[in-house]
Backbone as XML, in Angstrom:
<?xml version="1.0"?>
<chain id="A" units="angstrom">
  <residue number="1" name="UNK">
    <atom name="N" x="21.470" y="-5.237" z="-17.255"/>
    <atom name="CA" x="20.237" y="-4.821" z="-16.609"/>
    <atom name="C" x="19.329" y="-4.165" z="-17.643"/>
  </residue>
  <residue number="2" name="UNK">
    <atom name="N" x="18.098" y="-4.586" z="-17.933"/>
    <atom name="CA" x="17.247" y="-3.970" z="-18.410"/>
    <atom name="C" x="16.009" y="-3.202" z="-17.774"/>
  </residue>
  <residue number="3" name="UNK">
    <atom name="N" x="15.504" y="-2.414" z="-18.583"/>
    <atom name="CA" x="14.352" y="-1.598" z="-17.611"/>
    <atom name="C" x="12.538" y="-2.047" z="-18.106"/>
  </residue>
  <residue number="4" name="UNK">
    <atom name="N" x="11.496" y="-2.522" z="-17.533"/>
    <atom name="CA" x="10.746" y="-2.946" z="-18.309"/>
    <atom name="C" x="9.746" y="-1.714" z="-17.333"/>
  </residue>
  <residue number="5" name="UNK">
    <atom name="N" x="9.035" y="-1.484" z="-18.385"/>
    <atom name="CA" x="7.519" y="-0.619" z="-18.035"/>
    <atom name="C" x="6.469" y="-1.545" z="-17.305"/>
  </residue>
  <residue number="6" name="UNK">
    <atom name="N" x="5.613" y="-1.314" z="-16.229"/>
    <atom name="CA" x="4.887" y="-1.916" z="-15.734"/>
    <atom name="C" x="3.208" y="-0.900" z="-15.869"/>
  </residue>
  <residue number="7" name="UNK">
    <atom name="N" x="2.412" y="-1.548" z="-16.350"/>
    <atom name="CA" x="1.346" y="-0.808" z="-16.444"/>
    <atom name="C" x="0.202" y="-1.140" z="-16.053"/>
  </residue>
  <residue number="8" name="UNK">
    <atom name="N" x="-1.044" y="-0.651" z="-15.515"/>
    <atom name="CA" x="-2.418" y="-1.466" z="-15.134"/>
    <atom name="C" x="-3.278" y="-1.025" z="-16.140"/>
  </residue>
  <residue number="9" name="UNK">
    <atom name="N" x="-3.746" y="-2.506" z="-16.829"/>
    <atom name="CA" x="-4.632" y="-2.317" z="-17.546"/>
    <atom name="C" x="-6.083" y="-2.702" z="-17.245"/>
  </residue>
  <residue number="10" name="UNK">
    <atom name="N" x="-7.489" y="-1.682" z="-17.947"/>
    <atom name="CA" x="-8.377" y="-1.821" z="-17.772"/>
    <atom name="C" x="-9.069" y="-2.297" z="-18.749"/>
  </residue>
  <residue number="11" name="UNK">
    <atom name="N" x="-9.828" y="-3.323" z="-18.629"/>
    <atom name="CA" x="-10.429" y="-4.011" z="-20.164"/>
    <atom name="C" x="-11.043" y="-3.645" z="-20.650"/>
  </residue>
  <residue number="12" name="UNK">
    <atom name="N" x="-12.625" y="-2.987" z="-19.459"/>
    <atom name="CA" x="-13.879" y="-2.541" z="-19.709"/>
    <atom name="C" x="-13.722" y="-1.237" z="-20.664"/>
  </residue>
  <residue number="13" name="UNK">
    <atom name="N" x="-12.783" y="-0.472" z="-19.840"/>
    <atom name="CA" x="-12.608" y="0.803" z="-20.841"/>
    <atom name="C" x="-11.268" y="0.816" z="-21.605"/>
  </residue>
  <residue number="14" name="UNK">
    <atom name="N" x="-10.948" y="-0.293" z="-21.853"/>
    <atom name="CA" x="-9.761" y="-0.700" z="-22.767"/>
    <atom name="C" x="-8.569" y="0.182" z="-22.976"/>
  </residue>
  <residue number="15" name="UNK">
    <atom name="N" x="-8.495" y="0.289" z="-21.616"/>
    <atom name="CA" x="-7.142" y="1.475" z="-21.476"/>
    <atom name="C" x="-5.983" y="0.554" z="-20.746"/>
  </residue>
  <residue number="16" name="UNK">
    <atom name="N" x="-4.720" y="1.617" z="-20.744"/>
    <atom name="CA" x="-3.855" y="1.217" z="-19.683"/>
    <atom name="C" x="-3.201" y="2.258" z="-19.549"/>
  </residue>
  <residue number="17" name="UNK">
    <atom name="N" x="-2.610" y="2.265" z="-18.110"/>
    <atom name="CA" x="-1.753" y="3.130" z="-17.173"/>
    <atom name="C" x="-0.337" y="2.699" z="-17.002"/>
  </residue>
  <residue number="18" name="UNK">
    <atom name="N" x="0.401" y="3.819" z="-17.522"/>
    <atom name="CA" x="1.840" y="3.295" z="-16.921"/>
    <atom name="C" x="1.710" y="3.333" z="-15.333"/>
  </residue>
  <residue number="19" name="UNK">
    <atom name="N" x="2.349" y="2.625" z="-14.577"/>
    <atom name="CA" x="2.155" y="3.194" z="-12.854"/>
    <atom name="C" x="3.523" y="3.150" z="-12.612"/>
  </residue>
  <residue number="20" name="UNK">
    <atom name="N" x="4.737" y="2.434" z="-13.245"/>
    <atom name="CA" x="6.252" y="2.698" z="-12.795"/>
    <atom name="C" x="7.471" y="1.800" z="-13.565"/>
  </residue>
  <residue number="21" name="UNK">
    <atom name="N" x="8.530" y="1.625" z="-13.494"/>
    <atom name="CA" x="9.521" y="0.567" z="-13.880"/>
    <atom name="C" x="10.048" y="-0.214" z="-12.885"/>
  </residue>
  <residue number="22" name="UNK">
    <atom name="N" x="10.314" y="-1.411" z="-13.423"/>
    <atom name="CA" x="11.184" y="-2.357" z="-12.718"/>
    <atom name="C" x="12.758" y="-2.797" z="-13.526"/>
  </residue>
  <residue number="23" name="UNK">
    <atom name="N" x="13.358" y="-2.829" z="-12.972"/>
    <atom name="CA" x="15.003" y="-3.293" z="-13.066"/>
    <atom name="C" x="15.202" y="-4.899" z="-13.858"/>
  </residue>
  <residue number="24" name="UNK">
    <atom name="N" x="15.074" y="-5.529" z="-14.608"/>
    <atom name="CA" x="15.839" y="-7.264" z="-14.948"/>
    <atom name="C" x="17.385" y="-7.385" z="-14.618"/>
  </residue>
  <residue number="25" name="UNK">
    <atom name="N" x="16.904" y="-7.363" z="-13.092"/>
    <atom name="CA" x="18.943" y="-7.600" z="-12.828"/>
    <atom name="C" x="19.189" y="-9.069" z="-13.186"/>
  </residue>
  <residue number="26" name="UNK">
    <atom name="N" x="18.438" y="-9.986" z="-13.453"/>
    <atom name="CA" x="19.021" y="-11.326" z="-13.675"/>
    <atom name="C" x="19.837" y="-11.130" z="-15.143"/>
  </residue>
  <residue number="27" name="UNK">
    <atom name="N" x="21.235" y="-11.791" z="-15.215"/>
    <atom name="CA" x="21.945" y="-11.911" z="-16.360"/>
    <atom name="C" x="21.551" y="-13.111" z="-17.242"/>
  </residue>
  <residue number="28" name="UNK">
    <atom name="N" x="21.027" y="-13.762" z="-16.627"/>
    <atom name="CA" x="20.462" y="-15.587" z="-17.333"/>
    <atom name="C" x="19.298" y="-15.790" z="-16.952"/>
  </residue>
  <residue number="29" name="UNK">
    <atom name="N" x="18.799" y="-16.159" z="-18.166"/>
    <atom name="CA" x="17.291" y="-16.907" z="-18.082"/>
    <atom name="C" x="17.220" y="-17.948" z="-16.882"/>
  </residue>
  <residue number="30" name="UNK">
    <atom name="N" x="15.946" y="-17.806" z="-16.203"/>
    <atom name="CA" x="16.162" y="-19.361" z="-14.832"/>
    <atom name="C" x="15.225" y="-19.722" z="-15.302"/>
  </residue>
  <residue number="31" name="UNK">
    <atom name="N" x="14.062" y="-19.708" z="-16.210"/>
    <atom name="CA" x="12.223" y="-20.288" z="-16.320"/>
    <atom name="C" x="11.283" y="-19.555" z="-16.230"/>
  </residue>
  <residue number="32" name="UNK">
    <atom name="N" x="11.787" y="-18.756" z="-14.808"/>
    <atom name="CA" x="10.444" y="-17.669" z="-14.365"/>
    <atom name="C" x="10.657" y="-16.567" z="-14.534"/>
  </residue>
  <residue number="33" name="UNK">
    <atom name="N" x="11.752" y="-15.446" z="-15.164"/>
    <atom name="CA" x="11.709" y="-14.269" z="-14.762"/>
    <atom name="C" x="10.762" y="-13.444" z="-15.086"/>
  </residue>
  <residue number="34" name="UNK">
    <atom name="N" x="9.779" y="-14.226" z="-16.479"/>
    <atom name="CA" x="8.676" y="-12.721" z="-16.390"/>
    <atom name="C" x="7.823" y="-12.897" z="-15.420"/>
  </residue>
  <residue number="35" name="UNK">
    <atom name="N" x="7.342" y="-14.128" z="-15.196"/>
    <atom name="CA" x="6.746" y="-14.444" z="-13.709"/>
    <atom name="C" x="6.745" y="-13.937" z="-12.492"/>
  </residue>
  <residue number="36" name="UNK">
    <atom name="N" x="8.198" y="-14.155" z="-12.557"/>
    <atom name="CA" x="8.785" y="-13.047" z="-11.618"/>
    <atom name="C" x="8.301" y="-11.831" z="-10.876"/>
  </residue>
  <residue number="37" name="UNK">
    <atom name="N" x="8.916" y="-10.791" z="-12.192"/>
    <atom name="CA" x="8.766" y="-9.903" z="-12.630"/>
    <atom name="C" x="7.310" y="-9.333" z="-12.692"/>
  </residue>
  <residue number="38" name="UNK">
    <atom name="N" x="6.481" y="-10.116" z="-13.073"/>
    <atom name="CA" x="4.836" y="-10.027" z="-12.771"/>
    <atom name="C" x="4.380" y="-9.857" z="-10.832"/>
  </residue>
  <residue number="39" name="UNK">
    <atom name="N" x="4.743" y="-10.687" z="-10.669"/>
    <atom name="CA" x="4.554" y="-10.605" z="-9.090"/>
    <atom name="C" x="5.498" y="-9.921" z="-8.448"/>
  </residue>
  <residue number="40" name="UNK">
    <atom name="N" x="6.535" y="-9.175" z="-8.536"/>
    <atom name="CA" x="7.054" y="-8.155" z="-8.115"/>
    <atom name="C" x="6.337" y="-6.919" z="-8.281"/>
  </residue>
  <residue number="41" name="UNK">
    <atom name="N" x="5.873" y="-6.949" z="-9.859"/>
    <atom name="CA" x="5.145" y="-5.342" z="-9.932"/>
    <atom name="C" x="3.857" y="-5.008" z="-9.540"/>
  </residue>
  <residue number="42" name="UNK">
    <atom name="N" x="3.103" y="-6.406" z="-9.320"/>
    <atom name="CA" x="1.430" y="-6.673" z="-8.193"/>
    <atom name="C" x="2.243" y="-5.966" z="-6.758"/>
  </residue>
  <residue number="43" name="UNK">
    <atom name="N" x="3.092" y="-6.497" z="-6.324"/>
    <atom name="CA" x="4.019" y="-5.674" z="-4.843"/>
    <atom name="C" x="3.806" y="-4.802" z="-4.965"/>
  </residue>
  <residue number="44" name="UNK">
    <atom name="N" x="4.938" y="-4.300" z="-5.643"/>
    <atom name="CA" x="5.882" y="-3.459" z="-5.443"/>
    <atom name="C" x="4.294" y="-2.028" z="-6.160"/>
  </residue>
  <residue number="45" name="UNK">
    <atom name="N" x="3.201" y="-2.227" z="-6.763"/>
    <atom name="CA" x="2.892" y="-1.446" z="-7.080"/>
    <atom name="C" x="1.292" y="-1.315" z="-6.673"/>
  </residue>
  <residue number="46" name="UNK">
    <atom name="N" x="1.014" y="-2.213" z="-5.742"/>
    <atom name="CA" x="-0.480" y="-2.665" z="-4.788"/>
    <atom name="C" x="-1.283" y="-3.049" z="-5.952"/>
  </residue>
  <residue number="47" name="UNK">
    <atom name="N" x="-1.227" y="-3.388" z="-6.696"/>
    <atom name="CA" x="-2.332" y="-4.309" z="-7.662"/>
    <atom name="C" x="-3.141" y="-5.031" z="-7.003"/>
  </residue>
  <residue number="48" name="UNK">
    <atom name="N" x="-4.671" y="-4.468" z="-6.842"/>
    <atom name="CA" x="-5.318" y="-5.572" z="-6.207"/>
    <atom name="C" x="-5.818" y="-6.626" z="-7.010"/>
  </residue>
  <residue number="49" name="UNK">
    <atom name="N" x="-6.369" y="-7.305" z="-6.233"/>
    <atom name="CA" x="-7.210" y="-8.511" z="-7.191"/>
    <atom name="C" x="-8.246" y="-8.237" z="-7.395"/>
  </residue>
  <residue number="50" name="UNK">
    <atom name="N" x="-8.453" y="-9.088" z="-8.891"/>
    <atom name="CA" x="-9.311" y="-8.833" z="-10.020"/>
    <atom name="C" x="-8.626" y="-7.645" z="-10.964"/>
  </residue>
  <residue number="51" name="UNK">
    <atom name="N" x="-7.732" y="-6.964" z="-10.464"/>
    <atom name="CA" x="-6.729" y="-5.879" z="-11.909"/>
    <atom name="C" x="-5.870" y="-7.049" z="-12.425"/>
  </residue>
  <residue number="52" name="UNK">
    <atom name="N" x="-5.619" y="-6.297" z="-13.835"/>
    <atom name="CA" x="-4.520" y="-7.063" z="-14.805"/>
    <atom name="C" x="-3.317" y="-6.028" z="-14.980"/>
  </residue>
  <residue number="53" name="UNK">
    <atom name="N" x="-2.030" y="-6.687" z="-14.516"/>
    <atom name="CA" x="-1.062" y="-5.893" z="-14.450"/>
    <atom name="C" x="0.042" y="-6.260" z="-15.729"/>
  </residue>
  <residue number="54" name="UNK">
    <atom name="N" x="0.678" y="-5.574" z="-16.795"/>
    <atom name="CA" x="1.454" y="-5.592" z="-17.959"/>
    <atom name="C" x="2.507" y="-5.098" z="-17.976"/>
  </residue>
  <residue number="55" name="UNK">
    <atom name="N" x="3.588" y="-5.843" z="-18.473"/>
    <atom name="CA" x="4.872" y="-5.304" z="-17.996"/>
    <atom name="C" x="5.564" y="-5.710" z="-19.848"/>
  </residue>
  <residue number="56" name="UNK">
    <atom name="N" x="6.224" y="-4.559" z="-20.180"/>
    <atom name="CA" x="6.896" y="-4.604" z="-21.379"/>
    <atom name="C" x="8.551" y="-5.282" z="-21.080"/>
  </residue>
  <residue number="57" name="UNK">
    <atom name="N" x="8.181" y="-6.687" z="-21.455"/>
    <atom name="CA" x="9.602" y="-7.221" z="-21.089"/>
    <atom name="C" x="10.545" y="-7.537" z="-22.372"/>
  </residue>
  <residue number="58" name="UNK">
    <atom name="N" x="11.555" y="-7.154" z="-22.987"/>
    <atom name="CA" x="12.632" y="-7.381" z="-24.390"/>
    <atom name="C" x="11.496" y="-6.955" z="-25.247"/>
  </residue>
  <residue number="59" name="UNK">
    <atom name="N" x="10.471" y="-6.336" z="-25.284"/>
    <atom name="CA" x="9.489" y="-5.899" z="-27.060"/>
    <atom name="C" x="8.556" y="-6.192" z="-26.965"/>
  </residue>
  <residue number="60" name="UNK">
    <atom name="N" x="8.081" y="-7.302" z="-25.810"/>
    <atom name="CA" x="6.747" y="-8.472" z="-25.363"/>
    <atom name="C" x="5.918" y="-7.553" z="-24.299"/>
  </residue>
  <residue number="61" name="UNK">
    <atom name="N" x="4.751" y="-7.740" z="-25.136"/>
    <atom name="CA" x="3.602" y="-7.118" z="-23.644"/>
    <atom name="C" x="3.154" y="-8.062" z="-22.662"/>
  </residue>
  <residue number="62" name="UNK">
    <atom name="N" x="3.307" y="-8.712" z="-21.799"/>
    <atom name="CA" x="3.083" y="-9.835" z="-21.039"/>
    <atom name="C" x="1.899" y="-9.343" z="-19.723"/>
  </residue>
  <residue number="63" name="UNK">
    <atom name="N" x="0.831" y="-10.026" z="-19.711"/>
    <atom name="CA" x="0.015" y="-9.273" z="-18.802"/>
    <atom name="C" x="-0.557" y="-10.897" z="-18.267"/>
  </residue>
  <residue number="64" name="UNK">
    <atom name="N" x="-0.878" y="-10.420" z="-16.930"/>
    <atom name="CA" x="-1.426" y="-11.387" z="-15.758"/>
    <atom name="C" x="-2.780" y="-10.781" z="-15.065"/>
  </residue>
  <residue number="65" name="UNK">
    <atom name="N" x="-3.556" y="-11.431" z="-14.968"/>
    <atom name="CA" x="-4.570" y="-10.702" z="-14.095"/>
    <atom name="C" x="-4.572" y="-11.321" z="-12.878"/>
  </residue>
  <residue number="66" name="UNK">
    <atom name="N" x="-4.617" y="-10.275" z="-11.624"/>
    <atom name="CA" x="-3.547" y="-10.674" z="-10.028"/>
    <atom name="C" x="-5.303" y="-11.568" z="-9.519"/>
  </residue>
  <residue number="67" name="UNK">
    <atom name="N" x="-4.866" y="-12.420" z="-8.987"/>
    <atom name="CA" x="-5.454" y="-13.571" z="-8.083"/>
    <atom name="C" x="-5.631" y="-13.299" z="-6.696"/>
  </residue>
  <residue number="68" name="UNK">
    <atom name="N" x="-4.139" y="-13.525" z="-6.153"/>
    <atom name="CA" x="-3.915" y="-13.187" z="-4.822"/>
    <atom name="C" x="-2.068" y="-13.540" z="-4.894"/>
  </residue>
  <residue number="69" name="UNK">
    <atom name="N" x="-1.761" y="-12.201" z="-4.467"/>
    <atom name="CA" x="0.033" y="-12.064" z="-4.498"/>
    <atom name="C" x="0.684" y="-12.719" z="-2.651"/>
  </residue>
  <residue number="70" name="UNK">
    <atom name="N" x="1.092" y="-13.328" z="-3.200"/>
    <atom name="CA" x="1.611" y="-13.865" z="-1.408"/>
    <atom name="C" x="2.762" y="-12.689" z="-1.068"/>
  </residue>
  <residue number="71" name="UNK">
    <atom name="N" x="2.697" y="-12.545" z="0.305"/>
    <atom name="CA" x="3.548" y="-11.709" z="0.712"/>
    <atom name="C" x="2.727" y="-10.405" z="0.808"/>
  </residue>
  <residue number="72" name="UNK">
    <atom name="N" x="1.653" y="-9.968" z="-0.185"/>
    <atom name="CA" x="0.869" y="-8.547" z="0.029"/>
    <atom name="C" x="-0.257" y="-8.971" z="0.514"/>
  </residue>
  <residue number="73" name="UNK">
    <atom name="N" x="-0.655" y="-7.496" z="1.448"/>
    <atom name="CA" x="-1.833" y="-7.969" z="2.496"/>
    <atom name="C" x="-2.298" y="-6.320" z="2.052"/>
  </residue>
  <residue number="74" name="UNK">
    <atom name="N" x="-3.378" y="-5.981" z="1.360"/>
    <atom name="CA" x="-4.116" y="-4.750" z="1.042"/>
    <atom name="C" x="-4.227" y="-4.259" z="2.708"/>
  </residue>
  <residue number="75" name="UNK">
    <atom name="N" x="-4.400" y="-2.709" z="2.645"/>
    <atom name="CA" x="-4.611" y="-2.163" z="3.731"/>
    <atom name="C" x="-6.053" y="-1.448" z="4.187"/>
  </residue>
</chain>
């Protein structure tokens, strides 16, 4: 199990926020896990759309900017 940092970054003012961690319980590569892992932390951490969310996965900064996350419905 590894632990990766999940952060929201802002472009305009070229910052970023840690906002929490997520768990890599997978033991084997399947294709998608940073993918994954990307759309778990839009969940699990309300990323709306139009934010770019970054998650430090094995040394790699991997960032997505959220679209629309299935399964989350903003409140």
């Amino acid at each position: 199990m590894e632990t990766c940092l999940v952060y929201l970054v802002n472009k305009q003012r070229a910052s970023k926020i840690q906002v929490g961690t997520l768990m890599e319980r997978r033991r084997t590569e399947r294709g998608n896990n940073i993918v994954d892992l990307l759309k778990l932390a839009a969940i699990r951490y309300k990323v709306l759309s139009g934010q770019t969310v970054q998650i430090n996965f094995r040394g790699m900064l991997v960032e997505m900017e959220i679209r629309a996350v299935k399964g989350f419905r903003p409140k």
